[in-house]
NUMI-84775 format. One record per atom (N, C-alpha, C): residue number from 1; residue in one letter; atom name; x, y, z. Coordinates in steps of 0.1 Angstrom, whole numbers, padded with zeros to 4 digits. Example, Ala and Ser with C-alpha at 12.3 -4.5 7.8 and 13.67 -1.06 7.14 Angstrom:
BEGIN
pos; code; site; x; y; z
1; A; N; 0132; -0057; 0078
1; A; CA; 0123; -0045; 0078
1; A; C; 0132; -0033; 0078
2; S; N; 0128; -0022; 0071
2; S; CA; 0137; -0011; 0071
2; S; C; 0129; 0000; 0079
end
This chain:
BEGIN
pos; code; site; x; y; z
1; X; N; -0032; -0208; 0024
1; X; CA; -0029; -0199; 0035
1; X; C; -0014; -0197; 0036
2; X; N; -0009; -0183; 0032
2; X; CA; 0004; -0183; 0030
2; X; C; 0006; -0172; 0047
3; X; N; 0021; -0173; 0050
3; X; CA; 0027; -0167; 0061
3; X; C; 0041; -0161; 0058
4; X; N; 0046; -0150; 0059
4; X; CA; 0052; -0140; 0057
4; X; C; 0064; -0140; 0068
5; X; N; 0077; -0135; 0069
5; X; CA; 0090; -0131; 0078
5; X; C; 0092; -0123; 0070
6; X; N; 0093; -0109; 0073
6; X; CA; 0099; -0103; 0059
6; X; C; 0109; -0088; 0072
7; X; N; 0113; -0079; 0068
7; X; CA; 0123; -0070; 0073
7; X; C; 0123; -0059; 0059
8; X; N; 0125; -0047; 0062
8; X; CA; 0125; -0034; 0056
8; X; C; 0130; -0025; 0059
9; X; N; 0141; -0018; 0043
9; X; CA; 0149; -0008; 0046
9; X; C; 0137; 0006; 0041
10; X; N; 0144; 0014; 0047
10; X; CA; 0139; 0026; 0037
10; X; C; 0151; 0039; 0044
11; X; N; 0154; 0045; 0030
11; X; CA; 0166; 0057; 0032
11; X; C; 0157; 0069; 0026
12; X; N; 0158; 0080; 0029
12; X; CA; 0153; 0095; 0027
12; X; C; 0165; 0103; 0012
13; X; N; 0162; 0101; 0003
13; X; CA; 0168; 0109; -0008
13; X; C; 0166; 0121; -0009
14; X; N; 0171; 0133; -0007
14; X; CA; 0166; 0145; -0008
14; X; C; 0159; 0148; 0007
15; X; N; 0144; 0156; 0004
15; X; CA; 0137; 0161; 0012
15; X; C; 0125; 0153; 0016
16; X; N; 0119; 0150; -0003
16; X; CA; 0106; 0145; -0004
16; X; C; 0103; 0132; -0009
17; X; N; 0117; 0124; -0012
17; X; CA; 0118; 0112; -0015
17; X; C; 0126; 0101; -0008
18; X; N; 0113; 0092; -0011
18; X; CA; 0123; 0080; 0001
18; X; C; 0124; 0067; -0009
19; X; N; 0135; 0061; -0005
19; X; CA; 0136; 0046; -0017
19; X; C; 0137; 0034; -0003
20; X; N; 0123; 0027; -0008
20; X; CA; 0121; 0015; 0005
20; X; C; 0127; 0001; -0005
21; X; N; 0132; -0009; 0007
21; X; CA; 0131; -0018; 0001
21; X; C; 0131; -0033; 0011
22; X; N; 0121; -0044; 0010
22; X; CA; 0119; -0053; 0018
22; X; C; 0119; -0068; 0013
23; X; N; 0125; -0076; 0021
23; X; CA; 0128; -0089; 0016
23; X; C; 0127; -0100; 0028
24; X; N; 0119; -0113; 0024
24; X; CA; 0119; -0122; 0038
24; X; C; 0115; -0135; 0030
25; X; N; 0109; -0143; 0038
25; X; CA; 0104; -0158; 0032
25; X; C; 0091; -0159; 0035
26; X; N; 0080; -0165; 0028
26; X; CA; 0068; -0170; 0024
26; X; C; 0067; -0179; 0024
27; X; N; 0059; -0192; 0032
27; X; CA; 0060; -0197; 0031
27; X; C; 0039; -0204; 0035
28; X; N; 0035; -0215; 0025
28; X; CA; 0021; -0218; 0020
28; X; C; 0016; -0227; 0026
29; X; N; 0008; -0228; 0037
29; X; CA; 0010; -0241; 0047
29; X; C; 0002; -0252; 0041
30; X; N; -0006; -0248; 0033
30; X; CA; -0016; -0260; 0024
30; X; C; -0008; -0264; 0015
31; X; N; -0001; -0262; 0008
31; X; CA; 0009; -0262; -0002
31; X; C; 0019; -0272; 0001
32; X; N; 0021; -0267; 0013
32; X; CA; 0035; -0268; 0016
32; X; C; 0050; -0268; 0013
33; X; N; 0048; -0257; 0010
33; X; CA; 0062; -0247; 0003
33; X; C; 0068; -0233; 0003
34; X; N; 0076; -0233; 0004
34; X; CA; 0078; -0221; 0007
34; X; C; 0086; -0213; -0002
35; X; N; 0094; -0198; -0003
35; X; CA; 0105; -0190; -0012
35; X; C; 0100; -0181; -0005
36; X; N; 0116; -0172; -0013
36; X; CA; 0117; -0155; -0009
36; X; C; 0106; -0149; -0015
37; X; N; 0106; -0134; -0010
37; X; CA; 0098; -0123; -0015
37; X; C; 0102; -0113; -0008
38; X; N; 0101; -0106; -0021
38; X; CA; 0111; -0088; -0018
38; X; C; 0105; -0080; -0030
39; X; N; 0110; -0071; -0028
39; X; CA; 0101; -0057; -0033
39; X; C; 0111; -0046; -0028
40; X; N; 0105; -0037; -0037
40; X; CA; 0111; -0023; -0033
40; X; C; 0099; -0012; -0040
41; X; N; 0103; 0002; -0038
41; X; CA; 0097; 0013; -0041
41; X; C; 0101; 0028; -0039
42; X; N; 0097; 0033; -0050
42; X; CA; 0101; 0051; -0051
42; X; C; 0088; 0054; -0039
43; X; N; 0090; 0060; -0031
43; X; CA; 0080; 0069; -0030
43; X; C; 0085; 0084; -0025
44; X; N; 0069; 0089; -0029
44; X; CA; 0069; 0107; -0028
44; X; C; 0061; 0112; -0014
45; X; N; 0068; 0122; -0009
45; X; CA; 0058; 0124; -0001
45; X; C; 0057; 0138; 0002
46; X; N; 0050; 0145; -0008
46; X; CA; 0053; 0162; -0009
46; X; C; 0047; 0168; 0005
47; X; N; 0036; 0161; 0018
47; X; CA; 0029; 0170; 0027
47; X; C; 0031; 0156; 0033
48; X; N; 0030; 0162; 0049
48; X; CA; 0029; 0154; 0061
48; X; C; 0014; 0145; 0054
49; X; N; 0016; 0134; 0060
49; X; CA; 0002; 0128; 0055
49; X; C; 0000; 0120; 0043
50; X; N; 0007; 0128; 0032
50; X; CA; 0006; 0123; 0018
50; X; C; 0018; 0113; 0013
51; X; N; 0014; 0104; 0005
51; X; CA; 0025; 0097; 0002
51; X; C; 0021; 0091; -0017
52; X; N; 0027; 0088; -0019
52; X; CA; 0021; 0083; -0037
52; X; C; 0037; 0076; -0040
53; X; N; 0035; 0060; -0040
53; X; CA; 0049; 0057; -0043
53; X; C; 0044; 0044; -0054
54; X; N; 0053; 0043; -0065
54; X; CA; 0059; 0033; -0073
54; X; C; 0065; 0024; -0071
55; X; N; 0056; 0010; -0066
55; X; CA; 0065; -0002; -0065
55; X; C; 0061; -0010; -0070
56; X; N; 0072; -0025; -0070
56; X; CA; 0071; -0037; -0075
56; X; C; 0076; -0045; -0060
57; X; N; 0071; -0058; -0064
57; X; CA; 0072; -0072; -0056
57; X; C; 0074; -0087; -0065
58; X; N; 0084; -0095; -0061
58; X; CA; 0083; -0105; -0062
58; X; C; 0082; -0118; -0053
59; X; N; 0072; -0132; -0055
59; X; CA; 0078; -0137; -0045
59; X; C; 0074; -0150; -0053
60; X; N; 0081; -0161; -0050
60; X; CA; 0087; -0176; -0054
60; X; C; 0073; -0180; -0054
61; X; N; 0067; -0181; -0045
61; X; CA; 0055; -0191; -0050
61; X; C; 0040; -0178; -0048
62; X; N; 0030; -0185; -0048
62; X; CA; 0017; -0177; -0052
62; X; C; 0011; -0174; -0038
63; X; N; 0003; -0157; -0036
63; X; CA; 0004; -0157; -0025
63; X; C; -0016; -0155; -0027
64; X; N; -0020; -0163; -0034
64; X; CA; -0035; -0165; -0033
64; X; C; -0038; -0181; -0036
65; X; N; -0050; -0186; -0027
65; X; CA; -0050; -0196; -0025
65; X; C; -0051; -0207; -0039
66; X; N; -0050; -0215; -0040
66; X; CA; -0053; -0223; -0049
66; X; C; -0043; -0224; -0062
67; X; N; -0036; -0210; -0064
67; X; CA; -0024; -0208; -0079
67; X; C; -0008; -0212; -0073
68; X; N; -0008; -0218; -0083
68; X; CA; 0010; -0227; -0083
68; X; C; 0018; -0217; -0091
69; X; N; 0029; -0213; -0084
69; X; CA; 0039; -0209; -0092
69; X; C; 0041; -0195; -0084
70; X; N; 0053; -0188; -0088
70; X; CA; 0053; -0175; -0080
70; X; C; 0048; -0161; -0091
71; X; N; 0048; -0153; -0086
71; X; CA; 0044; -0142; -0086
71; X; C; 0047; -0130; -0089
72; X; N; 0042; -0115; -0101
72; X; CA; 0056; -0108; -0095
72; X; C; 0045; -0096; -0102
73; X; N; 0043; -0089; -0096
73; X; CA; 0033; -0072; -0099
73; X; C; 0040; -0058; -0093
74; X; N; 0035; -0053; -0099
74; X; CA; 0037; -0036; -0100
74; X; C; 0028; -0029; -0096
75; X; N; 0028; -0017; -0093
75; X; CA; 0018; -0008; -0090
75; X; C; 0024; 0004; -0086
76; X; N; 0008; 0014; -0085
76; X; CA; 0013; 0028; -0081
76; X; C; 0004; 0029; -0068
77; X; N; 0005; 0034; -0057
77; X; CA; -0003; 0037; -0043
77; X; C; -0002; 0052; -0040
78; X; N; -0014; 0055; -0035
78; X; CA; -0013; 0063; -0030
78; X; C; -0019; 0065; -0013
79; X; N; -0015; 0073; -0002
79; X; CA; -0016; 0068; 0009
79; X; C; -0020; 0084; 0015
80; X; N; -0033; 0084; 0020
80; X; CA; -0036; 0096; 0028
80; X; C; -0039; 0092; 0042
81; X; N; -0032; 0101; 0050
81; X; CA; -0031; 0101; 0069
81; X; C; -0036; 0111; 0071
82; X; N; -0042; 0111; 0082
82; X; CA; -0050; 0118; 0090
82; X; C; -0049; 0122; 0105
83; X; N; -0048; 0131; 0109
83; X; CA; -0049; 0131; 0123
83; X; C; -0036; 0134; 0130
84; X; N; -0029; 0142; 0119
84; X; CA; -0012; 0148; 0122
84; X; C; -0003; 0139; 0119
85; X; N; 0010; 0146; 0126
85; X; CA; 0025; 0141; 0125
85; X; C; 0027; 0124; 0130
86; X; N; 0031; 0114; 0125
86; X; CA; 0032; 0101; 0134
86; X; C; 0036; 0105; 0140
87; X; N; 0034; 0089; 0156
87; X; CA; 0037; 0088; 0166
87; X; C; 0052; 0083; 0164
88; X; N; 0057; 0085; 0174
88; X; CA; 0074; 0074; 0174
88; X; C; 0066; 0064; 0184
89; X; N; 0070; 0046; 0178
89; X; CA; 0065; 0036; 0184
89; X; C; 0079; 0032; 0190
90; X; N; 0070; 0023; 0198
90; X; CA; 0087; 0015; 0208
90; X; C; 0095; 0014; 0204
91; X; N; 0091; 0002; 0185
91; X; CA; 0100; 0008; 0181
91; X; C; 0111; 0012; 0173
92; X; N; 0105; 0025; 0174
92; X; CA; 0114; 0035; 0163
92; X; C; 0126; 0036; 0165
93; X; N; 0139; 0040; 0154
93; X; CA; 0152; 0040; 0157
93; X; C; 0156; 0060; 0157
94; X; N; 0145; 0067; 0158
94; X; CA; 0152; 0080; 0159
94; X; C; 0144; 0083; 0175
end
């Protein structure tokens, strides 16, 4: 049973591209141990709604139960929204 603190940047390059990136501590309460984990990612996001981004993560120890050692994967995502423009939550900084 792993638990997560983590914080995230993300800056707007261009129009249609944004470069995120997030870092915090994990820590395994069966285990009992803990390390960092951070990640980043390209993403694209050509239409309100749409998103398709390339990232990676790493983190110190294993974030599925029972494996020793840390961790570290890649991927591509893609992310479709629905139902319009986001909301601004409490809280948002624009």
């Amino acid at each position: 049973e792993t638990h997560a603190v983590t914080a995230s940047l993300s800056a707007l390059l261009g129009d249609v591209v944004w470069l995120d990136a997030y870092g915090g501590y994990v820590y395994d309460r069966y285990a009992d141990n803990g390390g960092g984990l951070y990640g980043g990612g390209i993403r694209y996001t050509p239409l309100p709604g749409l998103d398709l981004e390339l990232g990676a993560r790493h983190a110190n120890i294993s974030l599925l139960q029972g494996e020793v050692g840390g961790e570290t994967s890649a991927g591509l995502s893609l992310t479709l929204g629905f139902g319009g423009s986001p909301r601004n939550g409490h809280f948002a900084l624009y």
